[in-house]
N, C-alpha and C positions, 0 to 999 in steps of 0.2 A: 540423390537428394537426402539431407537430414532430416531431423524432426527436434521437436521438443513437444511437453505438454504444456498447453495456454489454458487458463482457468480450465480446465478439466478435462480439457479436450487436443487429441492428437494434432499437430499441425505439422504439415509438410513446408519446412524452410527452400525454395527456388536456393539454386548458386548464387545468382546475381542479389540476394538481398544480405547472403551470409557476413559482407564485410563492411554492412550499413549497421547503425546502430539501433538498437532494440528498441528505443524509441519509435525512432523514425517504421521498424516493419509495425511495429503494433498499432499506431496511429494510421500511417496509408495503406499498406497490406493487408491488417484484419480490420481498420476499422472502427478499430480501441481506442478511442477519443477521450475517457478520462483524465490518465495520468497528462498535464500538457508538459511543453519547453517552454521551461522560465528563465532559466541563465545559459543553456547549451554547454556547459562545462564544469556541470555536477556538485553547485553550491549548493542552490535554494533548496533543493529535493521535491520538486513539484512532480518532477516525472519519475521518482520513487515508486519502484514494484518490489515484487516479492519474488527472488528467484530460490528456490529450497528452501522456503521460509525465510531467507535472508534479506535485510534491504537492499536493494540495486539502485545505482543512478542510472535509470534507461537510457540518459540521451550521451552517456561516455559510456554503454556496455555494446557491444560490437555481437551481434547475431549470433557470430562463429562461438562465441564464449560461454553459452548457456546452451548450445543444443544439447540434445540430452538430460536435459533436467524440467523442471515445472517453474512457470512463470504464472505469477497471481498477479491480474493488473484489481484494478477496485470494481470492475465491471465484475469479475469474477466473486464479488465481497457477498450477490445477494444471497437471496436464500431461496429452498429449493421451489416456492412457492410463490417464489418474484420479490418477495419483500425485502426491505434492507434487514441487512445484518446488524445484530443488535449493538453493534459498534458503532456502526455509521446511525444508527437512531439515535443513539447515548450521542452523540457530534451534533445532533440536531435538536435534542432537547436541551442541553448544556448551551445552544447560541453557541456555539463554536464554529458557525458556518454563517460566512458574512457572505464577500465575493466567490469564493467557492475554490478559486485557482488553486490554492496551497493544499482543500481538503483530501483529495487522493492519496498523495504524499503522505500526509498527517496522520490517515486512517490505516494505508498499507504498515508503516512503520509502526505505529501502536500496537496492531495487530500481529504482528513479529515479537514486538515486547510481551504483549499479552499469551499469547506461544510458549511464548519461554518463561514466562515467571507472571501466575496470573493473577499475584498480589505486591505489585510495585509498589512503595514508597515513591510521594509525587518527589524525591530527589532523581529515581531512578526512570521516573518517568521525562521529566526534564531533559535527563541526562539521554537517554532513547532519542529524543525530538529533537534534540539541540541542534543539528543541519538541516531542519524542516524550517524555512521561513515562511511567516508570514506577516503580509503589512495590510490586516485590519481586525484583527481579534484582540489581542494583547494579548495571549496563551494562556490568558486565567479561566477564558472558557475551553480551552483544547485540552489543559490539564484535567481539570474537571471533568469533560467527556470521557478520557482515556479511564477517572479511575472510575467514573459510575458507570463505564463498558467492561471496566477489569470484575465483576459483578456477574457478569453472563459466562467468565472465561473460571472463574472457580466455581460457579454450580457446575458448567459442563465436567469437569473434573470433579468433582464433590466436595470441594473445599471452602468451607462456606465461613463466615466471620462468626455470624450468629451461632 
C-alpha cells in the first residue's frame, strides 16, 4: 500500500482507491466533505485542494498521482486550537461567503497565492482565482477577503505595509 500526507496526517492509500480520483477518496474514504463536485471535469474549482502547495482540481486528479506528497483539503485550513484560519475569517468578514459551495475552492487557492507572494496586487489576485467560480458573491467580496487575509501572511513572514 502507498501513502500520502492529508492535512498533516499519514494516510495509507488501499489499491482499489489508487485509480479513483482524489476527490472522490477524500470525500467517501476520509470523510472530507468540504472541497464538493461542481462540474466533475475540473472548470468551476469547487473541489480545489492543495497538493505541495499547488492548486489541484481533485475531481480530474487520479490517487495514483499525488501519493507521496501532502494534500491540504480546507478541513486542514483550521488552526491548532480549532479556530479558523485567519484566511477563512478574512472570507467571512469580507461577506464573501454566501451559499458556501465555491468557498473551499476560493480559500485553498488564495491560500497557495498567499504562500507564494503575501502582498498581491488585486490584479494578481484575480488572476490566482480566475478558475474559481462562483454564482452568488460577485468577487468583490472574495477579492477583498483575499487581500485583508494577505495581512496575516506578511506579519507571519514580517513583512508588514505599515
Amino acid at each position: 500500500m502507498n501513502t500520502m500526507i492529508v492535512n498533516r496526517e499519514k494516510i495509507t492509500v488501499p489499491p482499489a482507491w489508487e485509480k479513483r480520483t482524489l476527490l472522490d477518496f477524500l470525500r467517501e474514504y476520509l470523510h472530507l466533505t468540504g472541497n464538493k463536485n461542481g462540474c466533475g471535469i475540473g472548470v468551476c474549482g469547487a473541489c480545489t485542494v492543495l497538493v505541495d502547495e499547488v492548486p489541484r482540481r481533485s475531481c480530474i486528479t487520479k490517487v495514483e498521482t499525488v501519493l507521496g506528497k501532502q494534500v491540504l483539503t480546507i478541513e486542514g485550513m483550521e488552526q491548532n486550537d480549532g479556530s479558523l484560519h485567519p484566511l477563512q475569517q478574512a472570507f467571512l468578514d469580507a461577506g464573501a461567503v454566501q451559499c458556501g459551495f465555491c468557498t473551499p475552492g476560493m480559500v485553498l487557492t488564495s491560500h497557495a497565492l498567499l504562500l507564494r507572494n503575501p502582498n498581491p496586487t488585486e490584479e494578481e489576485v484575480k488572476q490566482a482565482l480566475k478558475g474559481n467560480l462562483c454564482r452568488c458573491t460577485g468577487y468583490v467580496q472574495i477579492f477583498d477577503a483575499v487581500m485583508k487575509g494577505a495581512e496575516f501572511y506578511r506579519k507571519k513572514e514580517g513583512k508588514t505595509d505599515e
